[in-house]
N, C-alpha and C positions, 0 to 999 in steps of 0.2 A: 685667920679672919674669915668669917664668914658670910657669903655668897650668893645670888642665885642667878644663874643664866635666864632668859626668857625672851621671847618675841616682843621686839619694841610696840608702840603703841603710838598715835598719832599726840599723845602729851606727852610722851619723853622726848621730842626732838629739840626741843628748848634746851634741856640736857644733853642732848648728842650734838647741840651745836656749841655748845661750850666747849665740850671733847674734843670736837672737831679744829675749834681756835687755839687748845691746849695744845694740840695736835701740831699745827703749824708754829706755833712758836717753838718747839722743840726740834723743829726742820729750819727754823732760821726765815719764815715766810710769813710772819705775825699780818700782813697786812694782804697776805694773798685770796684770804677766803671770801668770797665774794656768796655764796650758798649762806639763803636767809633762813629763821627758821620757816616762816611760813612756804617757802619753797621745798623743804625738807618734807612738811606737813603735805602739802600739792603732790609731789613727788613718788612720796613714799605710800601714800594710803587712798589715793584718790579713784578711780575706776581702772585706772590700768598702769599698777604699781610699776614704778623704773629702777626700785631696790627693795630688799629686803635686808633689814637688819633688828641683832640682837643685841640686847642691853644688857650690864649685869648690873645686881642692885645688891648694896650691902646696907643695912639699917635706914633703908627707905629710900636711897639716896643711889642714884645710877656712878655708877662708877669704871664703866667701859664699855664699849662697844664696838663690834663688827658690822660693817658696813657691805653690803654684795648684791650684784646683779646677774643676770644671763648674756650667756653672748655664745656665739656659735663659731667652732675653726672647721676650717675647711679642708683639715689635713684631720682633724681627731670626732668631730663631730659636738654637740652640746657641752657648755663648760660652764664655769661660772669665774668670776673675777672679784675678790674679794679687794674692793678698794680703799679701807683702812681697818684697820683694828686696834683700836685705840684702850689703853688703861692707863687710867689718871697715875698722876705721880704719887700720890700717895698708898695706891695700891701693887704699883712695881714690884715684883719681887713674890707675891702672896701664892703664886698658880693662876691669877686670873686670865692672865693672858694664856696659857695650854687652855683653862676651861674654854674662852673665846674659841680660839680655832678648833678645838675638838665639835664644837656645835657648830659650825661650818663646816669642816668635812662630813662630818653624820649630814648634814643638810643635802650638801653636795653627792654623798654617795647615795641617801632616798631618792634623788634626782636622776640621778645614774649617768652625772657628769662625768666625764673623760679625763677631764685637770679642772683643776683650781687653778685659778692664777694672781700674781700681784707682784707689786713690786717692792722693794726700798732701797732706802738709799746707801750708795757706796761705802759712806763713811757711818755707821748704823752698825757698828760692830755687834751690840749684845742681840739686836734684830736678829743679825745674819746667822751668827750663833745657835739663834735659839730655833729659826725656822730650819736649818741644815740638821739640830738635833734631830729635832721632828720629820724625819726622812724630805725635807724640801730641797730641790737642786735652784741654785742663783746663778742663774745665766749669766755670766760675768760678761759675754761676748756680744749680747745686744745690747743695741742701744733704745730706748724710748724716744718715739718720734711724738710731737704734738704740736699739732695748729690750733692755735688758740683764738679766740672772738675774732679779735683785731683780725689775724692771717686768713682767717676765713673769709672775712670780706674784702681785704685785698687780692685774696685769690680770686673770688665772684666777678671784683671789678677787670681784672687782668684777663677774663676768658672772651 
């Protein structure tokens, strides 16, 4: 099947949020996403982008996409954090997902990031698989912390 990677565009987020909800229902969270598109649009293309992502398109029609930001460690220096990489179900299986991540790393090594990072989840076998092909190590020994809206302002009220 054939392909092409490229730098999303402030009209494919309509489509990356599709992906996005595809996304969550395949993690079991069908009603977690709260990211609209026009927040996508805001977001991602506005005066001072908070992500960059690429889309892949096969017969006009987007069909995955990675999702990624900047963030800095303070042990390694500039990194970046790849926060989904998403191919539709129907494309599984084709390569789209290596072409995805390969235009990430190329991105990240222009950049002259230190690591990539991301996560998935435990039970995510053909994931774990597939990014451990791809020289990735899965820190099986951290855990993911997160304060979410709500903890946020409970924490504010409690100081």
């Amino acid at each position: 099947m054939k392909y092409t990677i490229r730098n999303a565009k402030a009209e494919d987020m309509k489509d990356c949020h599709g992906l996005i909800k595809e996304l969550a229902r395949f993690e079991k969270e069908d009603n977690a996403v709260e990211v609209t598109v026009d927040d996508l649009i805001r977001d991602g293309f506005g005066d001072r982008p908070l992500f960059h992502c690429f889309v892949a398109e096969s017969d006009s029609k987007i069909v995955g996409m990675a999702l990624l930001y900047n963030r800095y460690s303070t042990w390694k220096g500039p990194i970046i954090h790849l926060e989904d990489l998403v191919v539709s179900e129907t494309m599984r299986g084709t390569g789209l997902g290596t072409a995805l991540l390969d235009e990430v790393v190329k991105y990240g090594a222009n950049l002259r990031v230190k690591r990539i990072n991301w996560e998935v989840l435990d039970w995510n076998d053909p994931a774990i698989n597939f990014y451990e092909k791809k020289g990735a190590k899965v820190l099986r020994d951290w855990d993911v912390v997160h304060l979410d809206e709500k903890g946020i302002q409970n924490y504010i009220q409690n100081l």
